[in-house]
C-alpha positions in Angstrom: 14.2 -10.7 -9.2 11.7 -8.0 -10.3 11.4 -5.2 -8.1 7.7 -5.0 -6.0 6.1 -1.5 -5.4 5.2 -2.8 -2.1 4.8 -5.6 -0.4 2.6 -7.5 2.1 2.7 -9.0 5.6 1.4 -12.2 6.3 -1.6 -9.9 8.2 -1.8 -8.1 5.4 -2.7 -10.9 3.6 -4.5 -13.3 5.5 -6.7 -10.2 6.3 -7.3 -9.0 2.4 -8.1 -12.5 1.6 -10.9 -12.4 4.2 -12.5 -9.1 3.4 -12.4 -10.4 -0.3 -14.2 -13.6 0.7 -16.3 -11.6 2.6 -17.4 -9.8 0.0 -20.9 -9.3 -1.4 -19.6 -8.8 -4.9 -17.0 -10.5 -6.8 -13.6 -8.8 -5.9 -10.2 -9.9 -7.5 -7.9 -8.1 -5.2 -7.6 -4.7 -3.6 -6.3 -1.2 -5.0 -3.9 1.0 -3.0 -3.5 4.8 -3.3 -3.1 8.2 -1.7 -5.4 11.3 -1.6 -4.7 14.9 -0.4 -5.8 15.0 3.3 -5.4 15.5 6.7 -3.4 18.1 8.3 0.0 16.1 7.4 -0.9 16.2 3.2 -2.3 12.9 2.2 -4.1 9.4 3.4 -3.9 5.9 2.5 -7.0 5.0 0.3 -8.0 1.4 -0.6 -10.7 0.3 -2.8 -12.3 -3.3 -3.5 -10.9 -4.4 -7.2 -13.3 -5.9 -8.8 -11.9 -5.1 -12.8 -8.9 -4.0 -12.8 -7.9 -0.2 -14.1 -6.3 0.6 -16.8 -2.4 1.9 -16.1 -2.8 0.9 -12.8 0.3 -0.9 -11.2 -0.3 -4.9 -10.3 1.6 -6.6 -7.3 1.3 -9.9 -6.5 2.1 -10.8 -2.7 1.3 -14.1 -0.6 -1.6 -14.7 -3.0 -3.1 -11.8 -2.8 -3.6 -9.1 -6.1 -3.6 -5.4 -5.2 -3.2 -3.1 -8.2 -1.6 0.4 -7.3 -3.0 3.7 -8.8 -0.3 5.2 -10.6 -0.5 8.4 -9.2 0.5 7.0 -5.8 3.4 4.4 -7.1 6.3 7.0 -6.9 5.0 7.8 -3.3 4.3 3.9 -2.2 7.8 2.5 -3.8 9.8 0.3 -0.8 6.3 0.6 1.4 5.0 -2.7 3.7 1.6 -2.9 4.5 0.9 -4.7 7.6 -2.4 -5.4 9.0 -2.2 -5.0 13.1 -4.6 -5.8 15.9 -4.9 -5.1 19.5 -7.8 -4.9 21.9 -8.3 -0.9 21.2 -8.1 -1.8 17.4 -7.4 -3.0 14.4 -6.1 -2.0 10.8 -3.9 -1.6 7.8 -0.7 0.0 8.4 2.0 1.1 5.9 5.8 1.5 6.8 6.8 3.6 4.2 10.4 4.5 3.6 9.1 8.1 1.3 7.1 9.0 4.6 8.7 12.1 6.2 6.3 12.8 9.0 2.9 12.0 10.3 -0.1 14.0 11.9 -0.7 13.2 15.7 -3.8 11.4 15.2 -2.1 9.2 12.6 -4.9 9.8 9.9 -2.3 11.6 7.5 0.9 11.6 6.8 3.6 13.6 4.4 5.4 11.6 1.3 8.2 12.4 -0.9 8.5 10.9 -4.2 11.0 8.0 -4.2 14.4 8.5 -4.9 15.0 6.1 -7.9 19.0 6.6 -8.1 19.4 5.8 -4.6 16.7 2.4 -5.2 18.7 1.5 -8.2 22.5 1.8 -6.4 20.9 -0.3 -3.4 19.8 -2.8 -6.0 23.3 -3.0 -7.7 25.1 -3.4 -4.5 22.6 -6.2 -3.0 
């Protein structure tokens, strides 16, 4: 079984589907990186796909495309996404095994790069 980047809730997924249907333009999936800010380092970005880049990562998940920006994929290895909603709000959310703390507003949060040995030995031993 091939390894995924990340991964996707059933949310995550019924909720992508519906902003692609939704969409004005023709979109083929979603594209998920990371940008420097925030007081905790970076933020989650996502962008409509409409061609996909080139050297960006692809995952397929419950139907859905999201190509990864291969800056972030180191940072995003082992990560969910999850789409949550309650009555104050609604929205994406990543648990992120690389994610080593968190501002208190939740709008950033601080990454380390994967650790591919330890990924690998859980692999083997799975």
């Amino acid at each position: 079984m091939a390894f995924k980047i990340m991964s996707l809730t059933d949310a995550a997924a019924e909720r992508i589907t519906e902003i692609i249907e939704d969409s004005e333009k023709p979109v083929i999936g979603l594209r998920v990186g990371i940008k420097n800010a925030g007081c905790a380092g970076v933020s989650y970005t996502m962008d409509y796909v409409t061609e996909p880049m080139k050297g960006d990562d692809h995952v397929t998940d419950r139907g859905v495309n999201v190509w990864i920006d291969p800056k972030a994929t180191m940072y995003l290895l082992g990560t969910v996404m999850d789409f949550e909603h309650s009555r104050m709000s609604s929205g994406f959310t990543f648990t992120n095994p690389n994610q080593t703390g968190a501002c208190g507003c939740g709008e950033s949060v601080t990454l380390k790069a994967a650790d591919l040995k330890a990924i690998a030995e859980a692999r083997a031993t799975a």
